[in-house]
C-alpha positions as CSV (number, residue, x, y, z in Angstrom):
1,X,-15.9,-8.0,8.8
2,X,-12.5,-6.7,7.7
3,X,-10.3,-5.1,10.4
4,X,-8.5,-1.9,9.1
5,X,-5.6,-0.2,11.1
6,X,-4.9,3.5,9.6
7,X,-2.0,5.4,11.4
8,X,-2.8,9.4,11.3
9,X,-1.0,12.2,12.1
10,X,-3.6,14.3,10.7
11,X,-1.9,15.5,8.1
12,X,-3.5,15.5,4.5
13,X,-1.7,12.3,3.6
14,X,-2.8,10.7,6.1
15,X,-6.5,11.5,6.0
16,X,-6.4,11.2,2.2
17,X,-5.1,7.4,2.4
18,X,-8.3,7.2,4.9
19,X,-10.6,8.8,2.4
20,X,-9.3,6.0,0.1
21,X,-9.5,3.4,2.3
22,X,-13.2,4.4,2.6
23,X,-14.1,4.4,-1.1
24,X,-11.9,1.3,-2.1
25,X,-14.1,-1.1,0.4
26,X,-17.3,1.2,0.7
27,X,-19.1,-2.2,-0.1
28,X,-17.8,-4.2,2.7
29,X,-18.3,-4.0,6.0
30,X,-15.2,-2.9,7.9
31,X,-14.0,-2.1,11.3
32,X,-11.4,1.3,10.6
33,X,-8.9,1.8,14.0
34,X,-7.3,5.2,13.8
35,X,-4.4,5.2,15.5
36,X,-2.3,8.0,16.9
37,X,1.1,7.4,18.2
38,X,2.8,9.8,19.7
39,X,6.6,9.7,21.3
40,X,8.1,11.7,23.4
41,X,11.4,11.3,22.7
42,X,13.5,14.2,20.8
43,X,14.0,12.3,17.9
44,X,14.6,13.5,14.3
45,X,11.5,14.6,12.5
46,X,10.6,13.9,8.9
47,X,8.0,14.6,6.6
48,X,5.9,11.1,7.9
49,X,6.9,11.1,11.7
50,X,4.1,10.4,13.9
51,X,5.5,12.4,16.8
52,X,4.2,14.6,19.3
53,X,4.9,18.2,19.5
54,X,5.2,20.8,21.9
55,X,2.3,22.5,21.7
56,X,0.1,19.4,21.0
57,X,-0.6,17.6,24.5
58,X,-2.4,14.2,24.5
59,X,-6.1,15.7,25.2
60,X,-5.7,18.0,22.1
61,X,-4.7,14.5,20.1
62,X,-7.5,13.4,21.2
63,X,-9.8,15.1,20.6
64,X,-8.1,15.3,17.3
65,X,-8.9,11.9,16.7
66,X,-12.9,12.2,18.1
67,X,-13.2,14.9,15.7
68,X,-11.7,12.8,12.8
69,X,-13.8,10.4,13.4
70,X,-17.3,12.2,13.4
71,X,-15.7,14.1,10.0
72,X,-14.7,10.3,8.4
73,X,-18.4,8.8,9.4
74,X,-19.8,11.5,6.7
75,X,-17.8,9.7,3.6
76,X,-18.9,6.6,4.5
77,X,-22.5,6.4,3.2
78,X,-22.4,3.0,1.2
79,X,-21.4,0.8,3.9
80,X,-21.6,-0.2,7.7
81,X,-18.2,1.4,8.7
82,X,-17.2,1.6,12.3
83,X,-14.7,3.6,13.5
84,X,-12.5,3.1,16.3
85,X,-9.3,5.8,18.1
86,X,-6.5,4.5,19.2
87,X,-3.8,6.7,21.0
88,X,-0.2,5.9,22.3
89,X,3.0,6.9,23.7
90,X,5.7,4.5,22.1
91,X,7.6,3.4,19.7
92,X,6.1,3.2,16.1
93,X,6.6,-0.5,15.1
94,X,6.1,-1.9,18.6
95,X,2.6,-0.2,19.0
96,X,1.5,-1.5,15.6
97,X,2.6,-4.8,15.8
98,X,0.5,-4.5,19.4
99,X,-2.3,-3.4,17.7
100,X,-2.3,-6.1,15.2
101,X,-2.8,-8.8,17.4
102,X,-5.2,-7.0,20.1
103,X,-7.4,-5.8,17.2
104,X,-7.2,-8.9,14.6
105,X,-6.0,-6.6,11.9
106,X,-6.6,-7.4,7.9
107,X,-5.1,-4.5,6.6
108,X,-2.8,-1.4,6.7
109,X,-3.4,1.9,5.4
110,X,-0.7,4.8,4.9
111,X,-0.6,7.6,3.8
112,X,2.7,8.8,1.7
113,X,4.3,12.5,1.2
114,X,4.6,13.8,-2.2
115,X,8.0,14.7,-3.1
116,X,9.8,17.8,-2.5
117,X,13.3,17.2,-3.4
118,X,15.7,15.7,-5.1
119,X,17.4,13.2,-2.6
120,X,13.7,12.7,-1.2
121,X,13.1,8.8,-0.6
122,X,9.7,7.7,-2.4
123,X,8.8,6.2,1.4
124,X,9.5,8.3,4.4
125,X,11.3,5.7,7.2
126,X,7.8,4.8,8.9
127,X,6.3,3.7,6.0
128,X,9.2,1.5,4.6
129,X,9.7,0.1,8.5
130,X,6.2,-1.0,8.0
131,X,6.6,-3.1,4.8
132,X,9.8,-4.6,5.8
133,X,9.4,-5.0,9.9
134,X,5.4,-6.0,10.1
135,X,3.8,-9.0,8.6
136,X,0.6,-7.6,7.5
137,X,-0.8,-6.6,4.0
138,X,0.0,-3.1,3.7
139,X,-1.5,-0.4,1.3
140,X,1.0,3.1,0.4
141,X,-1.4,5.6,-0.5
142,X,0.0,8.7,-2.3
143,X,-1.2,11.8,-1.6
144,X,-2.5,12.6,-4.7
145,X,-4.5,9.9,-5.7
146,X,-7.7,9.8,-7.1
147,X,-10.5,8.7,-4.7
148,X,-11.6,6.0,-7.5
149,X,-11.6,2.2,-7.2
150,X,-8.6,1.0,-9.3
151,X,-9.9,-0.5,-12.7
152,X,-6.5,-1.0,-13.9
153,X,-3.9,-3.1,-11.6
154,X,-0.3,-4.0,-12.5
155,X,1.7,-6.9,-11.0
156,X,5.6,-6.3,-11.4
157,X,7.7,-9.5,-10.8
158,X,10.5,-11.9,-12.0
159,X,9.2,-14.9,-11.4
160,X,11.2,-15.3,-8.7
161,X,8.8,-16.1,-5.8
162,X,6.2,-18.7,-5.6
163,X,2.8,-17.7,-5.4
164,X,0.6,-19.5,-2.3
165,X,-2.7,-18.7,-2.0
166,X,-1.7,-16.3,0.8
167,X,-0.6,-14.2,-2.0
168,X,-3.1,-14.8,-4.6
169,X,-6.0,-14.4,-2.3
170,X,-5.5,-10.8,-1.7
171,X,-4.5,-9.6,-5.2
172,X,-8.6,-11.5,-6.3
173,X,-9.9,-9.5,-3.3
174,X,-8.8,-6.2,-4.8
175,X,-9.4,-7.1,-8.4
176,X,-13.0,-8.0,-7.4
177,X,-13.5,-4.5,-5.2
178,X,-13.2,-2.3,-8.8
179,X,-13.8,-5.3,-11.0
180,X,-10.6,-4.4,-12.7
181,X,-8.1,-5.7,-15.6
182,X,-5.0,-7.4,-14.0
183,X,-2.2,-7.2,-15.3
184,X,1.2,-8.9,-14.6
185,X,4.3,-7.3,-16.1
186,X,7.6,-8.7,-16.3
187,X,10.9,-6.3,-17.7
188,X,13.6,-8.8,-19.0
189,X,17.1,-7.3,-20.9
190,X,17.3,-8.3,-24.5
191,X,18.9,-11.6,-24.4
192,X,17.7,-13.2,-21.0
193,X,15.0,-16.0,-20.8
194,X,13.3,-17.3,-17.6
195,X,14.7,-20.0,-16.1
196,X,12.8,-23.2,-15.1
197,X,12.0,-22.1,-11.5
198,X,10.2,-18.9,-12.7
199,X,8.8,-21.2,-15.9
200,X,6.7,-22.9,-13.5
201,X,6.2,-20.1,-11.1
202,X,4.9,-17.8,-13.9
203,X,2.8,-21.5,-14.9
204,X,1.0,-21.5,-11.7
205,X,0.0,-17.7,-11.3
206,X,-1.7,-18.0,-14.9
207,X,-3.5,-21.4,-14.1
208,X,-4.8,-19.0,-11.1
209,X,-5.5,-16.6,-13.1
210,X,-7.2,-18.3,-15.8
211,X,-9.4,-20.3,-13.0
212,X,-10.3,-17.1,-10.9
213,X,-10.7,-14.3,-13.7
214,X,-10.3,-15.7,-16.9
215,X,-11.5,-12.5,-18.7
216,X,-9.6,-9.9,-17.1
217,X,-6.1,-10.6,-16.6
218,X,-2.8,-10.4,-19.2
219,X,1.0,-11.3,-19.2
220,X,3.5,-8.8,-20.4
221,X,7.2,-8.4,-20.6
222,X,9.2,-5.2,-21.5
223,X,12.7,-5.9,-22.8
224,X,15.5,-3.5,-22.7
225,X,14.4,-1.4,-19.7
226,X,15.6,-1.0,-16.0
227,X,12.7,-2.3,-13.7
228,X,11.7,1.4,-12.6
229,X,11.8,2.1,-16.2
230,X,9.6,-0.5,-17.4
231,X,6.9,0.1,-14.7
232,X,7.0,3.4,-15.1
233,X,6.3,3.2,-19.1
234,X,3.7,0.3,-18.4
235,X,1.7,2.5,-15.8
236,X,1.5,5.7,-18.0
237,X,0.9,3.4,-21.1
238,X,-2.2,1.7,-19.7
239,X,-3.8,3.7,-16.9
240,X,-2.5,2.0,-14.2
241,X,-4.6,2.7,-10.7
242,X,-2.5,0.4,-8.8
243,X,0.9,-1.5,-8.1
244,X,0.6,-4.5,-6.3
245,X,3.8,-6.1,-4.7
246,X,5.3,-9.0,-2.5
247,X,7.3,-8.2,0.2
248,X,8.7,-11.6,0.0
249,X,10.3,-10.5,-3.3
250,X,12.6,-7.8,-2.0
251,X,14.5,-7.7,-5.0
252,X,11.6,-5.6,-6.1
253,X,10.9,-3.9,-3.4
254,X,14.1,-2.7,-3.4
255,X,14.5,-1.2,-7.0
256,X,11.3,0.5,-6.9
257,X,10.8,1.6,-3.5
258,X,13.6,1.7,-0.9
259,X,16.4,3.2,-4.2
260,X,14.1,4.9,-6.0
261,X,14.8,9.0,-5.7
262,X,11.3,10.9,-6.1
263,X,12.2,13.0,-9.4
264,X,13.5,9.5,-11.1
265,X,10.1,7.8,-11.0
266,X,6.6,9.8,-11.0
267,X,3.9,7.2,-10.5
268,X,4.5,7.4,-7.1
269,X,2.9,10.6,-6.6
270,X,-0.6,9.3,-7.5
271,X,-0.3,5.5,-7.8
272,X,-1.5,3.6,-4.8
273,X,1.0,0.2,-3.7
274,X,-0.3,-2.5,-2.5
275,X,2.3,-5.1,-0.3
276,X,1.1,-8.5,0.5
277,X,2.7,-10.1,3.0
278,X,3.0,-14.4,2.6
């Protein structure tokens, strides 16, 4: 049984990144908690702020929720999905990290804004808090992806990290849910070479790899490209249904999440990420 926490705010993103959730693991049996929280402090609002407002009190949330539910039970036809509301009065981070432990939770599911401007942050705040303050695999969902298992995955890294099977574990699973190609992409500037740390870093991945999916997977490195760049040529070039990511290797994050302005980069309007957390 896999445990599923999906904040909602019951905006389209949010029920779209549910809808995926739904069709990505509609052969597994799951346990989906929908959780609402709602603050009452007069805080700034944003385009993903989970806050409450005026006019919404916390028995029309509710019921919010009970009606989400009962409309989310009709898209899961393949599976035994349960569904479960959760509603609170907090801070964000604090109550998910609660909810983590009191509800043994695999997974994270958020939904993502589309851009809208210029100086527009590919992640609104809650969603990067969430990658970079909880220690839980965490899945970004755009919202306009397609509601498609991914058959085509990309790995950006440098090398950089090594991979346990904490990390390896999780990028199988989701290969095996669309039985998809894997592929790992490295950008390099003309000139540089990997040193002997990622040599045997990039060694152990492929011996995985070759063990676990032998068929499916390739290497690839793009030379004389920024990292967004590269990515974003890779995921246009091949189809890409999915960016997977460690938050142990910030250096990535960084450059193509937490700097990236929306109307520099456009994969992030439809390309689900996928953070794994060591």
């Amino acid at each position: 049984m896999k445990n599923i926490l999906v904040p909602t705010d019951f905006s389209k993103n949010s029920i779209q990144a549910l809808r995926y959730a739904q069709v990505l693991f509609s052969a597994i049996e799951c346990n989906f908690y929908l959780l609402y929280v709602g603050t009452l402090l007069d805080t700034k609002k944003d385009a993903d702020s989970f806050q409450e407002s005026n006019d919404d009190s916390s028995e029309n949330t509710k019921k919010k929720l009970t009606d989400l539910v009962k409309e989310t039970r009709k898209h899961s036809t393949e599976a035994n999905h349960f569904f479960f509301t959760l509603h609170e009065y907090g801070f964000f981070i604090p109550t998910i990290k609660k909810h983590l432990e009191e509800q043994n939770i695999d997974l994270i599911v958020m939904g993502t804004k589309g851009a809208s401007g210029v100086k527009e942050k590919v992640l609104g705040s809650n969603a990067g808090d969430v990658i970079t303050k909880v220690q839980c695999n965490t899945l970004i969902v755009p919202v306009h992806v397609e509601l498609l298992k991914p058959k085509e995955i990309v790995f950006p890294t440098d090398y950089n990290i090594f991979y346990s099977l904490r990390i390896l574990r999780p990028m199988e699973e989701m290969v095996n849910l669309g039985k998809a190609k894997f592929r790992v992409m490295n950008a390099l500037k003309e000139g540089d070479y990997l040193n002997e740390e990622q040599e045997k870093n990039r060694e152990h991945l492929l011996d995985f790899l070759e063990d676990t999916f032998p068929e499916t997977y390739s290497f690839h490195t793009i030379t004389n490209k920024k990292v967004k760049s590269a990515i974003q040529c890779f995921v246009e070039s091949r189809e890409i249904d999915m960016i997977v990511m460690v938050a142990k290797n910030l250096n990535f994050i960084q450059q193509i999440l937490f700097d990236s302005i929306v109307e520099q980069i456009s994969f992030h309007t439809k390309i689900p990420f996928y953070v794994i957390h060591e």
